[in-house]
C-alpha atoms as a printed R data frame, in Angstrom:
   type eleno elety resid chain resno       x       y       z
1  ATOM     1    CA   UNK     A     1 -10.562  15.695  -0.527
2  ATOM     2    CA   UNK     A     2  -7.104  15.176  -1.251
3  ATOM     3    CA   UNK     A     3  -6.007  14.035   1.981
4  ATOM     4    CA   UNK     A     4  -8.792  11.558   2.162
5  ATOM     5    CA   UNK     A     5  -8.257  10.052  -1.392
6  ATOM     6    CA   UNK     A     6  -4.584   9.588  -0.749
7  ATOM     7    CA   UNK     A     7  -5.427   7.581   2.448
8  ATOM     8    CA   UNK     A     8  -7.930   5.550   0.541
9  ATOM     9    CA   UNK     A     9  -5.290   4.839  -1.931
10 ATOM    10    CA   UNK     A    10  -2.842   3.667   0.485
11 ATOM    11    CA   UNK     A    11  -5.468   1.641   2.369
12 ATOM    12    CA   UNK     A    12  -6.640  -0.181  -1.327
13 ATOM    13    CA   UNK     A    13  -3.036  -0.772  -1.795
14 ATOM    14    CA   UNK     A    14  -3.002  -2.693   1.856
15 ATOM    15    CA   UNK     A    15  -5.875  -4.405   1.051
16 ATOM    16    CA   UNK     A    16  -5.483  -5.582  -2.543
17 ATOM    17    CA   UNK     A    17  -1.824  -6.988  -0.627
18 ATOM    18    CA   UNK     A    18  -3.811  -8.997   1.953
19 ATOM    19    CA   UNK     A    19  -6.253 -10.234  -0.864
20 ATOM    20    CA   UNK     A    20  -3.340 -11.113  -2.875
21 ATOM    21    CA   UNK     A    21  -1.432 -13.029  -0.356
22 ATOM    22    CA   UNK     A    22  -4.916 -15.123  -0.085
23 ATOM    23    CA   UNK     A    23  -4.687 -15.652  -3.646
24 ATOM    24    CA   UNK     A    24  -3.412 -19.197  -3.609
25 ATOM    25    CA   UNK     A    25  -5.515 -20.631  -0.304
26 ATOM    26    CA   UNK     A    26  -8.848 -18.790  -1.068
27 ATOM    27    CA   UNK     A    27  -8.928 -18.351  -4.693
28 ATOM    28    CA   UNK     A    28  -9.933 -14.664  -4.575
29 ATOM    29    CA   UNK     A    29  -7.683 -13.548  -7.593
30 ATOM    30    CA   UNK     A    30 -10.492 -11.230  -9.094
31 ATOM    31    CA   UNK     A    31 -11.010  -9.891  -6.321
32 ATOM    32    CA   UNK     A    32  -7.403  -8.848  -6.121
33 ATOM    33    CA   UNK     A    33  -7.655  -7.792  -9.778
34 ATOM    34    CA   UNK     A    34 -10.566  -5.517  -8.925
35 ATOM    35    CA   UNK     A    35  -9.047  -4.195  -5.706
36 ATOM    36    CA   UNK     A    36  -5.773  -3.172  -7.604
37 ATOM    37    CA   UNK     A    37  -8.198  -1.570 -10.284
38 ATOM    38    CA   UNK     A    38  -9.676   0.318  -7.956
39 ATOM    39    CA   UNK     A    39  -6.660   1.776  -6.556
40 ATOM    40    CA   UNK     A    40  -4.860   2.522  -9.732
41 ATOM    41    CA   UNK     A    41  -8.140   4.255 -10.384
42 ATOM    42    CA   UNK     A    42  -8.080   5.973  -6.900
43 ATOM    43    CA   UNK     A    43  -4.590   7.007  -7.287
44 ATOM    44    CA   UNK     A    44  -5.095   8.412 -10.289
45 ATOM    45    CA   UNK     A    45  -6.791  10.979  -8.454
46 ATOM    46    CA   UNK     A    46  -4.012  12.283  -6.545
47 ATOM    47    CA   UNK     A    47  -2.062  12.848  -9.402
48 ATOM    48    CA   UNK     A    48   0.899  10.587  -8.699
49 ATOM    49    CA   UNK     A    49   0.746   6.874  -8.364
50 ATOM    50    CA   UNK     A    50   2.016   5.268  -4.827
51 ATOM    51    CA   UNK     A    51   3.402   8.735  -4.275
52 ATOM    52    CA   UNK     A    52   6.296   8.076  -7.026
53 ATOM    53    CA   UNK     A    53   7.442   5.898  -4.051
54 ATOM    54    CA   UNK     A    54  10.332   3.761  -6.276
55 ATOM    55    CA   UNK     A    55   9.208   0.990  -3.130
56 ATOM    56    CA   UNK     A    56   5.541   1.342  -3.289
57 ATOM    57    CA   UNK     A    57   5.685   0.901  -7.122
58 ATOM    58    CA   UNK     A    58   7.833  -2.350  -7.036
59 ATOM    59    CA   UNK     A    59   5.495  -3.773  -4.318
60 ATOM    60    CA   UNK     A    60   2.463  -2.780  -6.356
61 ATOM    61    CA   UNK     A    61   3.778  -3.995  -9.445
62 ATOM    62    CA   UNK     A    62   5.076  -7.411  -7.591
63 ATOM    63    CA   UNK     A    63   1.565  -7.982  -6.800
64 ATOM    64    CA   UNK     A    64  -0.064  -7.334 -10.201
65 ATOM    65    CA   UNK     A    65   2.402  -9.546 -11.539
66 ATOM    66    CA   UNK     A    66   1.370 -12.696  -8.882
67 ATOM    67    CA   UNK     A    67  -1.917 -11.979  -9.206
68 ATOM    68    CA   UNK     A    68  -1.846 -12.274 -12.921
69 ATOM    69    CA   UNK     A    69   0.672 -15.355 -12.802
70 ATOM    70    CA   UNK     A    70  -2.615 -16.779 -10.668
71 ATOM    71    CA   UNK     A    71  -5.106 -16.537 -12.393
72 ATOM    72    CA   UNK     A    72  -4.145 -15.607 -16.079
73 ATOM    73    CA   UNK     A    73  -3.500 -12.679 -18.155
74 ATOM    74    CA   UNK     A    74  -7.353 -12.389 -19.174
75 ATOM    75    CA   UNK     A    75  -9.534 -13.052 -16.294
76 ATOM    76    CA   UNK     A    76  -6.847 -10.650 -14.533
77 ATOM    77    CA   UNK     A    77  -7.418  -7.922 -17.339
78 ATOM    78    CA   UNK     A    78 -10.941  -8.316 -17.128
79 ATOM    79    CA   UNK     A    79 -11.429  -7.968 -13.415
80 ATOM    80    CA   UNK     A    80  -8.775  -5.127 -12.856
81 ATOM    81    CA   UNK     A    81 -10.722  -3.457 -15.525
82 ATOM    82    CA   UNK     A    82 -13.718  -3.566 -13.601
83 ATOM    83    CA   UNK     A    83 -12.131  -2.222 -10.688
84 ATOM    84    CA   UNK     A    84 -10.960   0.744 -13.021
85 ATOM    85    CA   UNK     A    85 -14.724   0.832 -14.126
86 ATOM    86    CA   UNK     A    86 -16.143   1.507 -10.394
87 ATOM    87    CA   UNK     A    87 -16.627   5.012  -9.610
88 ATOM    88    CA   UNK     A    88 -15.323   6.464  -6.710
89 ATOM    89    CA   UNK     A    89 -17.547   5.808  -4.093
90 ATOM    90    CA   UNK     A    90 -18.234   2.461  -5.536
91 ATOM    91    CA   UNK     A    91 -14.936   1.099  -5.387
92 ATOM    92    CA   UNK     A    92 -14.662   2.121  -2.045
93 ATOM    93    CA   UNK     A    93 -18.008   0.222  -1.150
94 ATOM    94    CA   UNK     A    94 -16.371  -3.151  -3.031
95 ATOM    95    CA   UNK     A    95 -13.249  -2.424  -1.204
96 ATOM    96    CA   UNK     A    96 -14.669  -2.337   2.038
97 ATOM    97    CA   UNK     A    97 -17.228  -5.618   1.485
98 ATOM    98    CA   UNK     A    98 -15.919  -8.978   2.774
99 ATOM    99    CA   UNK     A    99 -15.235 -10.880  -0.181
């Protein structure tokens, strides 16, 4: 179980960075919102966030930061708090929808 939520922690962290870099052209901020949600959730369950990886917290934190700048400080509360919301298995079906 471990094992496979670490890898679908690092895989929501690859995929909220793809939605985020689509931010501007395809206006999918919540989605990005939710998707980091999700993960932060996710990694939660391993017990330590992006591995304590000084590099995977700056990009993950770089990210929250442009996706907030985006779309402002509450729609980007509200959807990341969604994301949080999602159970396990649910986030993981959002994640792996196309838009």
């Amino acid at each position: 179980m471990l094992h496979n939520t670490v890898g679908a922690a690092m895989a929501l962290d690859v995929l909220a960075a793809a939605v985020v870099a689509a931010v501007v052209a395809a206006g999918d901020g919540p989605r990005a919102a939710r998707l980091l949600g999700i993960g932060e959730r996710v990694w939660e369950l391993t017990g330590r966030a992006q591995m304590d990886s000084p590099d995977l917290l700056a990009t993950r934190r770089s990210h929250e930061r442009r996706v907030r700048a985006e779309i402002g400080g509450t729609a980007y509360k509200e959807a990341y708090d969604q994301g949080r919301a999602m159970p396990y298995e649910e986030g993981l079906d959002y994640a792996a929808r196309d838009g």
